[in-house]
C-alpha positions in Angstrom: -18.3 -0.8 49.5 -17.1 -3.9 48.0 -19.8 -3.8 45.3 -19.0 -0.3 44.7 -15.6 -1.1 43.9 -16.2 -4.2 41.6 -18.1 -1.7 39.6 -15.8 0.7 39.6 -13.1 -1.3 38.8 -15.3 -3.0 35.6 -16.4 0.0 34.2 -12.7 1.2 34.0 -11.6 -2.0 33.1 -14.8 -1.4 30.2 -13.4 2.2 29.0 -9.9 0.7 28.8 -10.7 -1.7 26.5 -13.3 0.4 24.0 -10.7 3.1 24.4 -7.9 0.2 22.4 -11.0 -1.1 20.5 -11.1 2.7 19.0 -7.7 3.6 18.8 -7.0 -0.1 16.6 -9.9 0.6 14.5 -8.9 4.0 13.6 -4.8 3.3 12.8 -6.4 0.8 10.3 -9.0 3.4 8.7 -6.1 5.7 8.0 -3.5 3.3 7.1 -2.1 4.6 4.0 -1.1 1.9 2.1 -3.3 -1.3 1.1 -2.8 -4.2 3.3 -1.4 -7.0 1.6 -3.1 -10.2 1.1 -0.2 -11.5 -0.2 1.1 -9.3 -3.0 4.9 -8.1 -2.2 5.8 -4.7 -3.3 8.1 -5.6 -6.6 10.5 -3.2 -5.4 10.9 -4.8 -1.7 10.9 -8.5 -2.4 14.1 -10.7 -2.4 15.5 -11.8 -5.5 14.8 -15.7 -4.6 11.3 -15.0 -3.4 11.0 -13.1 -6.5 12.2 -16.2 -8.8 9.4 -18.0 -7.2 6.7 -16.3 -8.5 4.8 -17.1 -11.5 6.9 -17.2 -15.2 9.5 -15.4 -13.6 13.6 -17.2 -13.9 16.4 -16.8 -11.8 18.1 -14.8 -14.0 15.3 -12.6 -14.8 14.9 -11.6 -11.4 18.5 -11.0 -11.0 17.8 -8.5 -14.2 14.8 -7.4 -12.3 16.5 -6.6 -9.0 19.4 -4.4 -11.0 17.0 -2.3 -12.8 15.0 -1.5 -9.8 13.3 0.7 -8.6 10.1 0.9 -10.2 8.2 3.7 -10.2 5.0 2.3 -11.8 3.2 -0.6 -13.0 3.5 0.5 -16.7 7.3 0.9 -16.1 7.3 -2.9 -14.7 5.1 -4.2 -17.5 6.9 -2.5 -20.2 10.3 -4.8 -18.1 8.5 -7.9 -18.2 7.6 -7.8 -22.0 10.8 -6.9 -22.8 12.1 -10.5 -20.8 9.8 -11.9 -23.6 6.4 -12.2 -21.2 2.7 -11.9 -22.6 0.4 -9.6 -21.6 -1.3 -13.3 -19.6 2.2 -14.2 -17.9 2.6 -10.7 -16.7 -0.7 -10.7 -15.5 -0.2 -13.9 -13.2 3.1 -12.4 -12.1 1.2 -9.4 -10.9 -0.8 -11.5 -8.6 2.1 -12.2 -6.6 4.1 -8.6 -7.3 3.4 -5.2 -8.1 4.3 -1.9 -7.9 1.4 0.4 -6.1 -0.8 2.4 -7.8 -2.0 6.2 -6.4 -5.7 6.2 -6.0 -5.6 9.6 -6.7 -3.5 10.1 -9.9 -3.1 6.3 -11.2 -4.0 6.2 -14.9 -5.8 4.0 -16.5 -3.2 2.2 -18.1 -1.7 1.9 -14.8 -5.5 0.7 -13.1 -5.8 -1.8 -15.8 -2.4 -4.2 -15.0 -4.3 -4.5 -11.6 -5.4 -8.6 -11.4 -9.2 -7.9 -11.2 -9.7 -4.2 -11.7 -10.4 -4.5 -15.8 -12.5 -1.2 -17.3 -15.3 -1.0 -14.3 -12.3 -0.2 -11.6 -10.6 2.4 -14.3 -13.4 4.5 -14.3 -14.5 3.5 -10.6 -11.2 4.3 -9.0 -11.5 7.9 -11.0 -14.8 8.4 -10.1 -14.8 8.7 -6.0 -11.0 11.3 -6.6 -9.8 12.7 -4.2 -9.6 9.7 -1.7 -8.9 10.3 1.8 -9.3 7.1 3.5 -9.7 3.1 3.2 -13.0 3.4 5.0 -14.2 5.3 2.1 -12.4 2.9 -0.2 -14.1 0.0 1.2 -17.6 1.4 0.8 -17.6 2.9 -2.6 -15.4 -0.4 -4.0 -17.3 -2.3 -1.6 -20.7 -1.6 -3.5 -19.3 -3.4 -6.5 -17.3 -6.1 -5.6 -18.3 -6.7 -2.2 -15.6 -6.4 1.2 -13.4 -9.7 0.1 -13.1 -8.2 -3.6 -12.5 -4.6 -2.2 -9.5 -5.7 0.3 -8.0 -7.9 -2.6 -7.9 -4.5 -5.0 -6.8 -2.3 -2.0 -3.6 -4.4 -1.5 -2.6 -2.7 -4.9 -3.2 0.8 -4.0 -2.4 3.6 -2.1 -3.6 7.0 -0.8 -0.6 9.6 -0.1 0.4 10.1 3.5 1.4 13.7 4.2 5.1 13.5 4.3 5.1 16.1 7.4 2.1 14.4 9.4 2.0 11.1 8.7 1.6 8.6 11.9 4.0 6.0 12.6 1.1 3.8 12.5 0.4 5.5 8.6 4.5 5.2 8.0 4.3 1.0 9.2 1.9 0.5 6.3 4.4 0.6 3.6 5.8 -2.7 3.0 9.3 -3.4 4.5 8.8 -0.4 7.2 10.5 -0.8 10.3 11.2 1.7 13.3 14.6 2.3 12.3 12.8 3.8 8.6 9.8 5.8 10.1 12.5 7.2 12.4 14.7 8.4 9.4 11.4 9.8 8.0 10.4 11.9 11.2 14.0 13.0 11.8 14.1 14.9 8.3 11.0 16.7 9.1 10.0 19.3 7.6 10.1 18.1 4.2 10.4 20.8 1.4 11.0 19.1 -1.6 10.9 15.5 -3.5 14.6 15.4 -3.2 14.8 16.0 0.2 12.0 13.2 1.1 13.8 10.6 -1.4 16.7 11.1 0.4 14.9 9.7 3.5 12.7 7.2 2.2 14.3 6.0 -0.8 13.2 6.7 -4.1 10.7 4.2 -4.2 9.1 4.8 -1.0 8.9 8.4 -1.4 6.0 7.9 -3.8 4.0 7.2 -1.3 4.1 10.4 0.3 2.7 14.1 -0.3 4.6 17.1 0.5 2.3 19.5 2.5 
């Protein structure tokens, strides 16, 4: 009886644990928004965190911070040249902060400001539309530029999140989420319109959703 129980008690023990094993692995393959290896959403970041990064100047970032938000990398870029950076300084900046690119509808001026995406990602990225998932991301990228190369182009990216349906694990992807936020979110269900949703989530946020 003793035996019988041990075993019991281990196989449930067993379940329980590939049970969290699948649940973990699956809030990752439909997280909606690239996980950062260390890029900062351009639109989130602190002004003195900002100042840090490369060629940027206190008082640049303070001109950054007031004309935010950004609503793409081409609108950031176009910013930073007019603050008298190259195309190379911006470039560098951009491997700090960015503003995320949709998989699904990024163009290929926006593609291209990605550090390391150059021409093969602009026609790569447009290639494997519509995405639905970073699983898929990682092995169609993967195939080119192996797993390390694929996570470091993710952290620029983003598939839309249903607005309506979106997990709270999906919702704790986008950087500077917290429960108070994906609350606010699920309390305006249903979403109708842009407005609406902006209203919620902030102008900036609200790009990375879908209204379905």
């Amino acid at each position: 009886m003793t035996a019988m129980k041990n075993m019991t008690g281990g196989w449930i023990r067993t379940m329980c644990a590939a049970a969290a094993l699948v649940m973990t692995v699956t809030a990752g393959a439909y997280a909606q928004v690239g996980k950062s290896q260390g890029v900062v959403d351009v639109n989130m970041a602190a002004e003195k965190d900002l100042a840090s990064f490369p060629n940027m100047t206190p008082a640049i970032a303070k001109a950054l911070i007031a004309k935010r938000p950004f609503l793409s990398p081409t609108e950031l870029n176009a910013f930073l040249i007019s603050q008298g950076f190259t195309a190379e300084q911006a470039m560098a900046f951009y491997t700090k902060a960015f503003v995320h690119i949709n998989l699904n509808t990024a163009t290929p001026e926006e593609i291209i400001l990605v550090p390391g995406a150059g021409r093969r990602m602009v026609r790569e990225f447009a290639e494997y539309r519509p995405w639905k998932t970073w699983a898929q991301f990682d092995k169609e990228i993967g195939k080119y530029v192996g797993a390390e190369g694929a996570a470091k182009l993710a952290q620029y990216t983003f598939i839309p999140m249903n607005a309506n349906t979106a997990t709270d694990a999906d919702l704790m992807t986008v950087q500077g989420a917290d429960q108070a936020w994906v609350g606010k979110i699920k309390k305006g269900r249903p979403y109708k319109t842009t407005a609406d949703l902006e209203k919620a989530a902030g102008k900036a946020q609200a790009r990375f959703f879908v209204i379905e």
